[in-house]
MDAnalysis code that builds the backbone (N, CA, C; Angstrom):
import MDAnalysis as mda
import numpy as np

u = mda.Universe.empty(552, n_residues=184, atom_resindex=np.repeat(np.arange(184), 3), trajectory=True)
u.add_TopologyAttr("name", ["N", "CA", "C"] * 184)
u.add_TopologyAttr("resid", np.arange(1, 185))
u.add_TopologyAttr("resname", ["UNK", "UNK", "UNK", "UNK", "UNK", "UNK", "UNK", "UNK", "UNK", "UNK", "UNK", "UNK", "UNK", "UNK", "UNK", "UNK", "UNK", "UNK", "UNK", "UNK", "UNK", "UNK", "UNK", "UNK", "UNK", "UNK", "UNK", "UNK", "UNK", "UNK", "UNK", "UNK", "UNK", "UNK", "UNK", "UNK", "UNK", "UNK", "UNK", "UNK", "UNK", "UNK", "UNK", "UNK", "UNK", "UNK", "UNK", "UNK", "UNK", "UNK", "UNK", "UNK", "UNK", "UNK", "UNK", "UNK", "UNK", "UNK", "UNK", "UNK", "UNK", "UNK", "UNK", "UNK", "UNK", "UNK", "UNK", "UNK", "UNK", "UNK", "UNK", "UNK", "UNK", "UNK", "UNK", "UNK", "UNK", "UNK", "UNK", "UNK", "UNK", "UNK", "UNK", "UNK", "UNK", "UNK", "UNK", "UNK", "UNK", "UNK", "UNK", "UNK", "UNK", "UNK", "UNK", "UNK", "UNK", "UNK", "UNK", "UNK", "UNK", "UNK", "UNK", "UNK", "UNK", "UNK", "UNK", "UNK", "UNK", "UNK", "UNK", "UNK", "UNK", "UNK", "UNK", "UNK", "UNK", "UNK", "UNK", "UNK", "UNK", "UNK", "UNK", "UNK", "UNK", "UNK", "UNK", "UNK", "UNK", "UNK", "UNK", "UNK", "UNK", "UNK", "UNK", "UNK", "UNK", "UNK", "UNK", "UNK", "UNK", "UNK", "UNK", "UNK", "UNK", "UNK", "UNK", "UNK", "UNK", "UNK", "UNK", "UNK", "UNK", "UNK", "UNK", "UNK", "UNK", "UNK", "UNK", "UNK", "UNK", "UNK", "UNK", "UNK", "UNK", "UNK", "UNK", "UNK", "UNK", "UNK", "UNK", "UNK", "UNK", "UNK", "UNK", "UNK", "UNK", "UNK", "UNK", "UNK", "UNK", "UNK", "UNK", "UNK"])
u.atoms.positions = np.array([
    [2.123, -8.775, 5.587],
    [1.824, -7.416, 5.220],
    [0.830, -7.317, 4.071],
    [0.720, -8.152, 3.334],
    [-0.246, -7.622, 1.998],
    [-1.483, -8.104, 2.758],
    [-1.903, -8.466, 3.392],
    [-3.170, -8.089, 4.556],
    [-3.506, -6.592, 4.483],
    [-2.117, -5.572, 4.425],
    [-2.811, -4.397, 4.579],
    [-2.400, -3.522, 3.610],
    [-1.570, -3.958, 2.586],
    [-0.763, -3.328, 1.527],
    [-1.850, -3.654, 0.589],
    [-2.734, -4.486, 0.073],
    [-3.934, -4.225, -1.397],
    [-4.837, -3.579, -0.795],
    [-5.260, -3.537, 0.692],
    [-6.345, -2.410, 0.604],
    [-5.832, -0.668, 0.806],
    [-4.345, -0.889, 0.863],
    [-3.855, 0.805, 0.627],
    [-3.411, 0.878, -0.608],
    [-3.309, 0.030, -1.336],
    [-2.875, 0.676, -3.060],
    [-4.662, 0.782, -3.042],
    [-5.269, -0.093, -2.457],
    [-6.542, 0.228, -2.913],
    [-6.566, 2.229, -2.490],
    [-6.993, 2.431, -1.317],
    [-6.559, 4.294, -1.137],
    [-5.839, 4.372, -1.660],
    [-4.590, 4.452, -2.385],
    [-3.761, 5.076, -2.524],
    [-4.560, 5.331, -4.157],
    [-4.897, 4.574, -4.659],
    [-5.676, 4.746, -5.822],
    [-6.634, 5.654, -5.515],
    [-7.521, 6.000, -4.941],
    [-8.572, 7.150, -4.744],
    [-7.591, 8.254, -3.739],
    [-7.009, 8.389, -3.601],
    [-5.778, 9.327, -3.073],
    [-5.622, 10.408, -4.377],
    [-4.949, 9.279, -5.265],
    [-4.758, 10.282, -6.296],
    [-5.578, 10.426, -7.451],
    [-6.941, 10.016, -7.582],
    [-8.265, 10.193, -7.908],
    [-8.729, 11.891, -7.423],
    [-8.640, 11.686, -5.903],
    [-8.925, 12.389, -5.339],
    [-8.217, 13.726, -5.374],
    [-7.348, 13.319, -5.366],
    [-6.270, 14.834, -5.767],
    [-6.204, 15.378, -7.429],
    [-6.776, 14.055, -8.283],
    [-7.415, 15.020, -9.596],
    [-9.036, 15.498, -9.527],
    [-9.720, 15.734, -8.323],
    [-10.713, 15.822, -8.284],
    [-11.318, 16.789, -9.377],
    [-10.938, 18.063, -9.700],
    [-11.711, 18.736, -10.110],
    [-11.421, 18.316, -11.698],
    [-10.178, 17.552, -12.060],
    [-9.945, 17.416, -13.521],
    [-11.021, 16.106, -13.543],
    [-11.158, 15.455, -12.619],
    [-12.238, 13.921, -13.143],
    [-13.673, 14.696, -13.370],
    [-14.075, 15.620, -12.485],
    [-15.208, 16.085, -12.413],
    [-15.663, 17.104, -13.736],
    [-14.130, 17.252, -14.719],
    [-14.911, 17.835, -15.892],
    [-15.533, 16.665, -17.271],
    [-15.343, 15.144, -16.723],
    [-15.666, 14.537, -17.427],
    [-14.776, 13.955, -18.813],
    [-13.773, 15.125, -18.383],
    [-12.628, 15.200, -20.313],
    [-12.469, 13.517, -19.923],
    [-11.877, 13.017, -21.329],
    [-11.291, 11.648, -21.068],
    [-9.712, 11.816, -20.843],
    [-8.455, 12.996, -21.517],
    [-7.612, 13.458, -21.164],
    [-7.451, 13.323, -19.663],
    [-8.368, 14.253, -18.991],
    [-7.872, 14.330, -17.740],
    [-7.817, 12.860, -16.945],
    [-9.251, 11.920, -17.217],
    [-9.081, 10.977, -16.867],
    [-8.093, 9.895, -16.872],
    [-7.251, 9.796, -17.952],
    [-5.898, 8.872, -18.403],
    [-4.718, 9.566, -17.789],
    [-4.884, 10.582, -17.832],
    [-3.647, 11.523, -17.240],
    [-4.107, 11.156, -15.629],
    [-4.343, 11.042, -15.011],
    [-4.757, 11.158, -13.680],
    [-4.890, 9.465, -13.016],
    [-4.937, 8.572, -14.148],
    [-5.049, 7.134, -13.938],
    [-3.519, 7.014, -14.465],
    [-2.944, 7.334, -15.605],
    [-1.589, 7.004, -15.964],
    [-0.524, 7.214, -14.303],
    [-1.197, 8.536, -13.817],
    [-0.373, 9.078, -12.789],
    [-0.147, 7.939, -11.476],
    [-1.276, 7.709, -11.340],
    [-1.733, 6.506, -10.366],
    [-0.654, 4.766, -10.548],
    [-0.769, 4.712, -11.962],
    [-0.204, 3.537, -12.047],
    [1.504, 3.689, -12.039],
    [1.695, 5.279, -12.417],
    [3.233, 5.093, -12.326],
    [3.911, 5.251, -11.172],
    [2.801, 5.787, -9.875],
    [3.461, 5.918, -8.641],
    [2.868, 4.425, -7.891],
    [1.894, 3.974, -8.161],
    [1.642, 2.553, -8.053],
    [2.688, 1.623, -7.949],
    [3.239, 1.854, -9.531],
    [3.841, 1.089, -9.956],
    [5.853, 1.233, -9.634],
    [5.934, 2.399, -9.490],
    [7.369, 2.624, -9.034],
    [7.869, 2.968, -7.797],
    [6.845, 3.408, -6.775],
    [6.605, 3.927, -5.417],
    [6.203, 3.360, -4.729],
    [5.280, 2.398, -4.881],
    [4.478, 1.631, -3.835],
    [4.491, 0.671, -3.864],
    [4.281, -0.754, -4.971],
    [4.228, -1.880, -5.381],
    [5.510, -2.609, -5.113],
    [6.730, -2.114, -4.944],
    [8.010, -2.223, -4.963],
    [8.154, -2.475, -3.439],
    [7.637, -1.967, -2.667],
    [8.077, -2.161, -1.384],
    [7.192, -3.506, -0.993],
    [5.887, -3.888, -0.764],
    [5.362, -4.843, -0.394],
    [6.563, -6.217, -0.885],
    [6.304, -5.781, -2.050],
    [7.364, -7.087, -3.306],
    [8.633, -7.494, -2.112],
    [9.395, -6.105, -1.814],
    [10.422, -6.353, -1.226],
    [10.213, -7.120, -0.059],
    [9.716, -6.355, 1.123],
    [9.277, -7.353, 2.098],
    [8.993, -8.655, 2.159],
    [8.131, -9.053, 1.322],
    [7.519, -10.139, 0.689],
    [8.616, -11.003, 0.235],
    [9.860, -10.723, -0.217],
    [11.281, -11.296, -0.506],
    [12.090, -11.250, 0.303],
    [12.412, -10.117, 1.002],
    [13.768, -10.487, 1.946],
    [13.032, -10.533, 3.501],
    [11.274, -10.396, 3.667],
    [10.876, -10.276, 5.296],
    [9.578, -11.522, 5.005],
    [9.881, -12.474, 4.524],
    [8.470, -13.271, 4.609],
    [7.781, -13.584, 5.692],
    [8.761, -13.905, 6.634],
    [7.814, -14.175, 7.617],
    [7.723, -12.641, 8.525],
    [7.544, -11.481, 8.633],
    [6.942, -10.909, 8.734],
    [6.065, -10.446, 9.453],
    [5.378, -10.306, 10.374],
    [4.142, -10.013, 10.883],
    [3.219, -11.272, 10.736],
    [1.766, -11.061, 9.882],
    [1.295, -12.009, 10.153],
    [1.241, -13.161, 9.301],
    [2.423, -12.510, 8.002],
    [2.534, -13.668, 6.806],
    [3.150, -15.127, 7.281],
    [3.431, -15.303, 9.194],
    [3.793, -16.352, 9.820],
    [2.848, -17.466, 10.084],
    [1.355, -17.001, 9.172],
    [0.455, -17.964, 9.406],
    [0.507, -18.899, 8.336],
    [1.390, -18.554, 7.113],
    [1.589, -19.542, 6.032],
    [2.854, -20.294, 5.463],
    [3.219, -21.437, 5.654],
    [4.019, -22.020, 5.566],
    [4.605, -20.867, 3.798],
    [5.917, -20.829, 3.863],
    [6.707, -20.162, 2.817],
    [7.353, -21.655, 2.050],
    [6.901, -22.481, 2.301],
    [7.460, -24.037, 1.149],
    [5.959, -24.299, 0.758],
    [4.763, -23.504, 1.350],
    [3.452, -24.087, 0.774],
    [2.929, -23.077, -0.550],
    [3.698, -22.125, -0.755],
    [3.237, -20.547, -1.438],
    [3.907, -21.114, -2.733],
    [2.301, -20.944, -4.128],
    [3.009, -21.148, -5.037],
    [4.582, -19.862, -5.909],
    [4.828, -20.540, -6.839],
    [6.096, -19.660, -7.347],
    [5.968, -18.355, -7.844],
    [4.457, -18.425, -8.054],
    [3.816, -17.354, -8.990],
    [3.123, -16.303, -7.870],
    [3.452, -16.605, -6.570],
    [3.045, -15.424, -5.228],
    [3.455, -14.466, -5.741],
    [4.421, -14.037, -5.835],
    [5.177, -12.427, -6.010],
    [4.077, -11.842, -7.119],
    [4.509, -12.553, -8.771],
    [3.196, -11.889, -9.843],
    [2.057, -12.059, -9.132],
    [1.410, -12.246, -8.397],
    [0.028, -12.637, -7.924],
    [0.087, -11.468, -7.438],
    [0.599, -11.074, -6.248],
    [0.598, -9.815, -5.639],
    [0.964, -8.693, -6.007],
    [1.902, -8.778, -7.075],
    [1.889, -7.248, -7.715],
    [0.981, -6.997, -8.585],
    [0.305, -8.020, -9.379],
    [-0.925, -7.657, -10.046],
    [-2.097, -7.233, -9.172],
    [-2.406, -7.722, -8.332],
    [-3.636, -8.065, -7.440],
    [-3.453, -5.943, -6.832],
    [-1.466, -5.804, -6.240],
    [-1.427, -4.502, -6.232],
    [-1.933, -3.353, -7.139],
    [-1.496, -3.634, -8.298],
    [-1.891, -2.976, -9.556],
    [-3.653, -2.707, -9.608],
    [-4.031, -4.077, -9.466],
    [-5.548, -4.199, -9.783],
    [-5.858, -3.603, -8.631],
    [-5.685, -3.415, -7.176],
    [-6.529, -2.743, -6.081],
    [-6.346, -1.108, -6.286],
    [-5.230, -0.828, -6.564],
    [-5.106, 0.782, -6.647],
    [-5.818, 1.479, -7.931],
    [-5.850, 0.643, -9.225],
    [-6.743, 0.476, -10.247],
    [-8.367, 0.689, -10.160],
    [-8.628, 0.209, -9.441],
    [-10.194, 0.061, -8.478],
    [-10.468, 0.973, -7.635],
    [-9.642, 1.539, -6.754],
    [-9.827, 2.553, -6.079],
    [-9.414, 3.664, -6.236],
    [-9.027, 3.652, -7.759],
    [-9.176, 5.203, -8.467],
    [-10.635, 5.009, -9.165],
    [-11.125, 4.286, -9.587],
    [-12.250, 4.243, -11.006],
    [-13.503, 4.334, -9.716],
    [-13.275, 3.884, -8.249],
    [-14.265, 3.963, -7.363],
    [-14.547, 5.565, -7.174],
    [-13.348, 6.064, -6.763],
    [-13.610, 7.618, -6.518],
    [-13.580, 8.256, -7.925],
    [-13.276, 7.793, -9.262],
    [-13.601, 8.560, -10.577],
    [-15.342, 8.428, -10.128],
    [-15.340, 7.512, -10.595],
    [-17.246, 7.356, -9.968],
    [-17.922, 8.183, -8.776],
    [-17.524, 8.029, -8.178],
    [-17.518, 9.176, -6.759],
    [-17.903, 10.537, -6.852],
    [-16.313, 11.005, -7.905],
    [-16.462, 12.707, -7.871],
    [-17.306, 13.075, -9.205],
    [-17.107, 11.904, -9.630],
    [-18.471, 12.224, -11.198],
    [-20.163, 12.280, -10.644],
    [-20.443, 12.105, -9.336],
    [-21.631, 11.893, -8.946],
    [-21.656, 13.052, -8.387],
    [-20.214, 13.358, -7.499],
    [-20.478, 14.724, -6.540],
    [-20.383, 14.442, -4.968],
    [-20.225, 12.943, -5.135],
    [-19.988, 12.328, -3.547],
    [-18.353, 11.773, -3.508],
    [-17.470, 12.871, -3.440],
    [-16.181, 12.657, -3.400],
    [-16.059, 12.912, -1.746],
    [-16.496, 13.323, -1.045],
    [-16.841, 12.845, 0.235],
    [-16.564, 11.506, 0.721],
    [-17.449, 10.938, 0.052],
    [-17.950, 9.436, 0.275],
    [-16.457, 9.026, 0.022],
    [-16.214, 9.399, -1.035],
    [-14.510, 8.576, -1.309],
    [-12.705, 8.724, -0.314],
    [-13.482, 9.733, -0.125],
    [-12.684, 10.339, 1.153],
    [-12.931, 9.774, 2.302],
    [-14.337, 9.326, 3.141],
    [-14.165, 8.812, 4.116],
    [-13.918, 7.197, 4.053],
    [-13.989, 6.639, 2.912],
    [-13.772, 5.216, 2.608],
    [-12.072, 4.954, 3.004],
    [-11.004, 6.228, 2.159],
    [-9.850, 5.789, 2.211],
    [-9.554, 6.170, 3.583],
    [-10.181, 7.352, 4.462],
    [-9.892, 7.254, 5.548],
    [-9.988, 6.175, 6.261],
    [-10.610, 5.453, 6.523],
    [-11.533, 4.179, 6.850],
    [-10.562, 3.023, 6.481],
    [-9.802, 3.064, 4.991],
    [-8.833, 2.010, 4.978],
    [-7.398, 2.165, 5.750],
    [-7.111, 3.714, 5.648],
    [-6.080, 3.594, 6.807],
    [-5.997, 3.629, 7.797],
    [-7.198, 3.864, 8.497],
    [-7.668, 3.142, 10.067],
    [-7.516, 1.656, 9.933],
    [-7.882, 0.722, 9.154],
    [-7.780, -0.309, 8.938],
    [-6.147, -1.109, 9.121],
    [-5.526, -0.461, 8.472],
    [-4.302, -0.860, 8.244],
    [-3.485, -0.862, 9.153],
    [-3.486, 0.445, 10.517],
    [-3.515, 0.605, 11.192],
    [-3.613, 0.183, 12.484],
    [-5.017, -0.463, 12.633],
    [-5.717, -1.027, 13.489],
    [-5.358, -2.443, 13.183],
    [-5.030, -3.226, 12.023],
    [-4.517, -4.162, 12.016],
    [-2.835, -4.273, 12.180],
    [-2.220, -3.646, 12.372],
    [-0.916, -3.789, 13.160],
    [-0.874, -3.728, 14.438],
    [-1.434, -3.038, 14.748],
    [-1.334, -2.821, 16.175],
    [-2.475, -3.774, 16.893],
    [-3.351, -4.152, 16.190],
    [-4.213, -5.414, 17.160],
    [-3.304, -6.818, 16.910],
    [-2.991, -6.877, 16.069],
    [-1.533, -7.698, 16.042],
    [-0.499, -7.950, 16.709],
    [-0.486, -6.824, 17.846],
    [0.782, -6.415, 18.665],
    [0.769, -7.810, 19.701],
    [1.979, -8.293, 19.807],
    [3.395, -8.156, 19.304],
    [3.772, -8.878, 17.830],
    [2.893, -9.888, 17.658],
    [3.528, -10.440, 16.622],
    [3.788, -9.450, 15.661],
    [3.171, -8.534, 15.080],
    [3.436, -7.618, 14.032],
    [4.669, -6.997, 14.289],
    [5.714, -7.329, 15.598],
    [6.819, -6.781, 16.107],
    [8.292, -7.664, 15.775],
    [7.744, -8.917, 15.399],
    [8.776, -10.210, 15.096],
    [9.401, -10.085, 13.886],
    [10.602, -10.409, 14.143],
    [11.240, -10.893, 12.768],
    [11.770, -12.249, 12.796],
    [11.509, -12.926, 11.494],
    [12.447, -14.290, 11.647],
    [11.571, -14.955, 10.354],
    [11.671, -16.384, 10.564],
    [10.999, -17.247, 9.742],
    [9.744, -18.006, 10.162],
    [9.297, -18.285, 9.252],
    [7.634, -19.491, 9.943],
    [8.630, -20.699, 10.707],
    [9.149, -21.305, 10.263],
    [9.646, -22.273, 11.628],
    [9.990, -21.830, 12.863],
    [10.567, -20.417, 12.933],
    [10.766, -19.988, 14.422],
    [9.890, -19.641, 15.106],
    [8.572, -18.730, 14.434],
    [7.596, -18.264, 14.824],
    [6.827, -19.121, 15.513],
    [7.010, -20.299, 15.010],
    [6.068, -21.502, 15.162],
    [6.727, -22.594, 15.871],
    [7.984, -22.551, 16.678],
    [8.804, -23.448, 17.226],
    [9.989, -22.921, 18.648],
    [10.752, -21.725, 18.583],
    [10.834, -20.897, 18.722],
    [11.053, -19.404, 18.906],
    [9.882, -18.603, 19.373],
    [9.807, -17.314, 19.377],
    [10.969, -16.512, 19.727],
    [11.225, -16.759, 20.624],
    [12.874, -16.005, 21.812],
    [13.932, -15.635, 21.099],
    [13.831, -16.422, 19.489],
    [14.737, -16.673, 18.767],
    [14.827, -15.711, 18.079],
    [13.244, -15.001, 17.793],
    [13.532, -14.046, 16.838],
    [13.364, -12.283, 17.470],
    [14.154, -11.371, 16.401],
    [14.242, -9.824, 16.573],
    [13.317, -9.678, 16.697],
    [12.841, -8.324, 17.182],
    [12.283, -7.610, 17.579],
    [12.483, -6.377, 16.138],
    [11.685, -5.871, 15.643],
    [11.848, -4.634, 14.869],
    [12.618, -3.305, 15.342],
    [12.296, -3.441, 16.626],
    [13.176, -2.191, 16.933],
    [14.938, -2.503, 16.968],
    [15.003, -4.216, 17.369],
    [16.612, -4.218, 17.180],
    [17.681, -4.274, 16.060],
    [17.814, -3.257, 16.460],
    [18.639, -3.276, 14.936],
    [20.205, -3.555, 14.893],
    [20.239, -3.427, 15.865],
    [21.789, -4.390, 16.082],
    [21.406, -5.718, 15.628],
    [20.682, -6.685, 15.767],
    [20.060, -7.723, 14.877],
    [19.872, -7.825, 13.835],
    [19.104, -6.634, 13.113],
    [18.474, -6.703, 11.753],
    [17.963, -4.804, 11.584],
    [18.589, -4.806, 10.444],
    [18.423, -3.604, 10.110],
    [16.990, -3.324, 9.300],
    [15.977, -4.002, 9.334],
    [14.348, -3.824, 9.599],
    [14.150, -2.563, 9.869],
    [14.256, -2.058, 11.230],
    [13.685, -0.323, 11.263],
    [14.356, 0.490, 10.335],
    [15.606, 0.308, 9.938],
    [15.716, 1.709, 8.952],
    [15.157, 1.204, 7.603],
    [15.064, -0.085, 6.712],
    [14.886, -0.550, 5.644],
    [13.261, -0.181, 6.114],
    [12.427, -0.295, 6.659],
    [10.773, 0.575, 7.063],
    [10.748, 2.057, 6.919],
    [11.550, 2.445, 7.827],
    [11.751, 3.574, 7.678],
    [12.095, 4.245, 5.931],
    [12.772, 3.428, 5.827],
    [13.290, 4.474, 4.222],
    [12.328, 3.991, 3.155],
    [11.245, 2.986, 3.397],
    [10.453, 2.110, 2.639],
    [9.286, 3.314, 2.444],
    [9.097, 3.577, 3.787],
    [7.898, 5.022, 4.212],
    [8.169, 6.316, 3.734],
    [9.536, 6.767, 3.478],
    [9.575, 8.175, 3.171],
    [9.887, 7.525, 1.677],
    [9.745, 6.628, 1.116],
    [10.038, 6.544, -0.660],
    [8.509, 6.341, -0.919],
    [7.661, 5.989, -0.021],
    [6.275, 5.852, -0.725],
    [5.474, 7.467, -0.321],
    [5.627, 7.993, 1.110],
    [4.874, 9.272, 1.117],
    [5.644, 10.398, 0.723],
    [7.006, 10.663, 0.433],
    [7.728, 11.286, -0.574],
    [6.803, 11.898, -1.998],
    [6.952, 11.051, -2.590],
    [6.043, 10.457, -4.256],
    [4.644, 10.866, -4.184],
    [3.972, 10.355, -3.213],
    [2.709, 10.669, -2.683],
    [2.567, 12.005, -2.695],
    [2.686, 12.501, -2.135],
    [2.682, 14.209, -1.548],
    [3.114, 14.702, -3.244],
    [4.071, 14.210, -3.694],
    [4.269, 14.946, -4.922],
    [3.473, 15.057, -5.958],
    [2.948, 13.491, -6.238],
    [2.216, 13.405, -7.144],
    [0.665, 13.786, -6.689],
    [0.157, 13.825, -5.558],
    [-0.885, 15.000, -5.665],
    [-0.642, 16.145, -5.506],
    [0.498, 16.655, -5.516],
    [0.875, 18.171, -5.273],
    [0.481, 18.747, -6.314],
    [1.344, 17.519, -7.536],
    [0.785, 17.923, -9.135],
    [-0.172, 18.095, -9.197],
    [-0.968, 16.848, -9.311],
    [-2.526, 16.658, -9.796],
    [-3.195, 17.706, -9.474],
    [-3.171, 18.436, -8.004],
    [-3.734, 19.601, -7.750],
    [-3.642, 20.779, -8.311],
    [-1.948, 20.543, -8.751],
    [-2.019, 22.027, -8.839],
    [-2.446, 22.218, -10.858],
    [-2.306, 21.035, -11.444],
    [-2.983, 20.189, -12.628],
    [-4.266, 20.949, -12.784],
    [-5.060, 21.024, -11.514],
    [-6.497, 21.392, -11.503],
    [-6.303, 22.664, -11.775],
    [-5.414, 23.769, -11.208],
    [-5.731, 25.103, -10.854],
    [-5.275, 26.250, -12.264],
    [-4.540, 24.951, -13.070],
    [-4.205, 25.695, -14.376],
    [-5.463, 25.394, -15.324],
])
């Protein structure tokens, strides 16, 4: 999954860039920290948390079955929540840059563009992006392992499921603010 989880903290960072649009576009430095603080705390408590998880109790995963889990140094997990931090970081200061030019457009069709991506990489993935189990089964055998939808097996679809409404929950809120941030 972090195949497609740093380039959506990456959007998710110009998400809520984007939803302080008109406060970045007055240039204040206030609005700017307020609007980046906002970013890192839903970053950081909403979004970053779930990859982590997966990444701990679903390693092998989708297509994280291409890397042996006894070859990954100890320091994977900090690697990836920073690397999280740092992509959503970047793709707020991309669209700060953006709506300071006047091409917040441009920043808009980029994050569209990453969640086509993310997207398009699960599902060109199909089926493996459908497996559950470990790199030795994946790689020895398949038959062996769930399916995401079974959940008499593995309770995977609802732990996704509740993974999705705790990150677009937050989402929706915290640009609900930012917007409505702008209109006062």
């Amino acid at each position: 999954m972090v195949q497609i989880d740093i380039p959506i903290a990456f959007a998710v960072g110009q998400m809520l860039a984007d939803a302080a649009n008109r406060q970045l576009s007055t240039g204040k430095p206030e609005s700017y920290y307020q609007a980046l603080a906002m970013t890192n705390i839903f970053t950081g408590l909403f979004f970053a948390p779930i990859p982590i998880y997966f990444l701990v109790d679903y390693f092998g995963w989708e297509t994280t079955y291409m890397v042996d889990p006894e070859r990954v140094t100890r320091f994977f997990i900090a690697i990836v929540l920073f690397v999280l931090m740092l992509a959503a970081n970047l793709g707020f200061a991309l669209s700060d840059l953006l709506i300071r030019k006047g091409r917040s457009a441009v920043a808009r069709i980029i994050y569209i563009l990453i969640w086509i991506y993310a997207l398009a990489w699960i599902f060109g993935n199909w089926p493996r992006s459908t497996r559950l189990g470990t790199y030795t089964q994946y790689h020895t055998a398949r038959e062996t392992m769930a399916r995401a939808w079974e959940v008499w097996k593995d309770p995977f679809l609802f732990i996704l499921i509740g993974t999705l409404v705790i990150f677009l929950v937050p989402l929706v809120l915290f640009a609900r603010r930012l917007r409505r941030e702008a209109r006062s």
